[in-house]
C-alpha positions in Angstrom: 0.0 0.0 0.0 1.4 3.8 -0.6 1.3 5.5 2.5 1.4 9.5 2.7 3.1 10.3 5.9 2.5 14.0 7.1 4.4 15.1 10.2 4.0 18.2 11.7 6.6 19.4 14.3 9.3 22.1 13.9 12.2 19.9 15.3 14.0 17.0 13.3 15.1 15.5 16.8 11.7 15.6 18.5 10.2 12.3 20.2 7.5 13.1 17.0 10.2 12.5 14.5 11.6 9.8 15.8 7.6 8.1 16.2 7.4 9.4 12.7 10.4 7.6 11.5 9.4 4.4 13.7 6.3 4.5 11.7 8.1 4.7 8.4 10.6 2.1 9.3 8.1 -0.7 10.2 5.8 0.2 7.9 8.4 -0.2 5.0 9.5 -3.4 6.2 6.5 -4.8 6.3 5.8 -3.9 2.3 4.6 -0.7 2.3 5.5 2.5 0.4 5.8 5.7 2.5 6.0 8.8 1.1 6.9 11.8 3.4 5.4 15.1 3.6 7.3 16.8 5.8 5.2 20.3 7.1 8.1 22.5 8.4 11.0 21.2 6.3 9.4 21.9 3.3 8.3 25.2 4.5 4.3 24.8 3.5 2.5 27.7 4.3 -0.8 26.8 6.6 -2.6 30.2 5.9 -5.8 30.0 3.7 -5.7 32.6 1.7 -8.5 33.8 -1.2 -7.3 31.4 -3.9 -7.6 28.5 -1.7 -11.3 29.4 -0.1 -13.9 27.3 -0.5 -16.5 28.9 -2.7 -19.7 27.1 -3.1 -20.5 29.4 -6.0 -17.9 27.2 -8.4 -18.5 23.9 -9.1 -15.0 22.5 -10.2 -12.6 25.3 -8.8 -9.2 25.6 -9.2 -7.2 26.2 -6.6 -3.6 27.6 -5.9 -0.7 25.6 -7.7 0.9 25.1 -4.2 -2.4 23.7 -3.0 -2.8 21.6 -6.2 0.6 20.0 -5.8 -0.4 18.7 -1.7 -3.6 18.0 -3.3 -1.6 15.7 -6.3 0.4 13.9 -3.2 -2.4 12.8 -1.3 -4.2 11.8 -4.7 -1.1 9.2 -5.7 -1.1 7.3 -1.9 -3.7 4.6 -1.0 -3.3 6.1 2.8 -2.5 8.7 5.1 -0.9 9.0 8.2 -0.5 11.9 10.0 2.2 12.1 13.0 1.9 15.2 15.1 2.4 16.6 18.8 -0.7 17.3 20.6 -1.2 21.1 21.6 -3.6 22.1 23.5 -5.5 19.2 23.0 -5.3 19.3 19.7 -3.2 19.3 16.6 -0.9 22.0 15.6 -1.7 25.0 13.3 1.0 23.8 10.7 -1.3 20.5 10.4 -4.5 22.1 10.7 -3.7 24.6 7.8 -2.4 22.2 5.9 -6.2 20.3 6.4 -7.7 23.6 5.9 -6.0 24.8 2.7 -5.8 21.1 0.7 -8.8 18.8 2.1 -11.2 21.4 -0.1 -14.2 21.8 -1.2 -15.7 19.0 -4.0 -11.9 17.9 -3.2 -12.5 16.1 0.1 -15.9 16.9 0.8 -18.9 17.8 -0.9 -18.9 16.8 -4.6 -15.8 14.2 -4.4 -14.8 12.9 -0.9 -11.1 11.2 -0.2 -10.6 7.6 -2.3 -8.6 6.8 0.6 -9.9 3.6 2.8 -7.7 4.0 6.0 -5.8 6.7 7.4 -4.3 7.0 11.1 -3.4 10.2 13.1 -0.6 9.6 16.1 -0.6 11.9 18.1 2.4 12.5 20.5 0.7 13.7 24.0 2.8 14.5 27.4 -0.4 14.0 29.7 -1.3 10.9 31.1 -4.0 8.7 29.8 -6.2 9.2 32.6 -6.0 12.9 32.0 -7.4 12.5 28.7 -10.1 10.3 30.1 -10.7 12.3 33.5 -11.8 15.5 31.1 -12.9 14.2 28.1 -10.3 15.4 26.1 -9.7 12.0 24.2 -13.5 11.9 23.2 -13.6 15.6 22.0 -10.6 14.9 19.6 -11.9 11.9 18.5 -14.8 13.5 17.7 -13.1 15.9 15.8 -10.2 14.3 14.1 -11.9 11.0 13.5 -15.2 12.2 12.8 -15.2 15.8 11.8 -12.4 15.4 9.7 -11.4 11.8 7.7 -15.0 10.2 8.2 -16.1 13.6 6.6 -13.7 13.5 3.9 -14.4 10.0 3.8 -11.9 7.6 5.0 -13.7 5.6 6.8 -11.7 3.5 8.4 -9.5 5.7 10.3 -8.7 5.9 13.7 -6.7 8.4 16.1 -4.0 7.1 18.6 -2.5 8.9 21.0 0.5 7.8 22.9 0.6 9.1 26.4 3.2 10.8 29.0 5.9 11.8 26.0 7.7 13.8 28.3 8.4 11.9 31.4 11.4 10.2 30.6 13.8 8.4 28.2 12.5 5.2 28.8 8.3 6.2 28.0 9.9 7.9 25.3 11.2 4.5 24.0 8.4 2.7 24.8 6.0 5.3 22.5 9.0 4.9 19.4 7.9 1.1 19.6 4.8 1.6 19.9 4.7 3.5 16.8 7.1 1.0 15.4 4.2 -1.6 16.1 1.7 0.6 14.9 3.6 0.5 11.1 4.1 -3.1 11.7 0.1 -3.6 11.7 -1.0 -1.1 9.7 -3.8 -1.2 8.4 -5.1 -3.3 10.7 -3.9 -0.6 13.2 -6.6 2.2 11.4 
């Protein structure tokens, strides 16, 4: 299967990376093609600007060539999987303009809707589990990654995992790199 892999995080040596790479690693072993679409390395600007609105007034619009291209790359993959650090309980503005600005109108929703059949969304989270749970927070980005956004576009079979407490020490920080390595290992079956 061809795999789009988007990470979004600022730092090459982040935990997120290396859960990223994990991914990539295992995933690759295990007979699938990944092809990386790396947020802040390749400098993709998350703003929405005019030629990138949604406009229900134009059936079949065309939007910027920068959009066009991300559009292209998620076209040629069977999957996506998107690696990411949670912020305030949610993903980061870098991912979510990249949602924004390609997952378009009669692109991803409305008219045409995603081709894609499973897509996965790690997120990297310093909490604990049971902070998640205690205040809902798991259920209200579930509701809005799962739901809101790939069932909407789609992809139905699509899940998010979060992998808890990145920041407490070396070791949990091992433990979530092969966790994500199990995660490529498995995929799809993991979505």
């Amino acid at each position: 299967m061809r795999i789009l892999l988007v990470l979004s995080h600022p730092r090459q040596d982040s935990l997120t990376h290396a859960v990223a790479e994990a991914f990539c690693t295992s995933a690759r072993a295990h007979g699938h093609e990944v092809e990386w679409a790396d947020l802040y390395r390749e400098g993709f600007d998350p703003l929405l600007h005019e030629p990138d609105e949604p406009d229900r007034s134009v059936i079949g619009k065309r939007y910027s060539d920068a959009v066009q291209a991300e559009m292209a790359r998620v076209d040629r993959n069977e999957a996506i999987v998107m690696v990411f650090p949670v912020w305030w309980w949610s993903v980061p503005a870098m991912l979510k303009g990249w949602i924004d600005r390609v997952w378009n109108r009669d692109w991803a929703y409305g008219a045409r809707t995603l081709p894609h059949r499973h897509g996965l969304m790690i997120g990297v989270a310093s909490s604990t589990e049971a902070s998640f749970a205690k205040r809902r927070y798991i259920d209200a980005m579930r509701i809005q990654l799962e739901t809101g956004t790939m069932a909407y576009c789609g992809i139905a079979n699509s899940r998010l995992e979060l992998l808890y407490e990145s920041t407490r020490n070396p070791a949990a920080s091992a433990d979530l790199v092969r966790r994500a390595h199990e995660l490529g290992k498995h995929f799809p079956s993991s979505a």
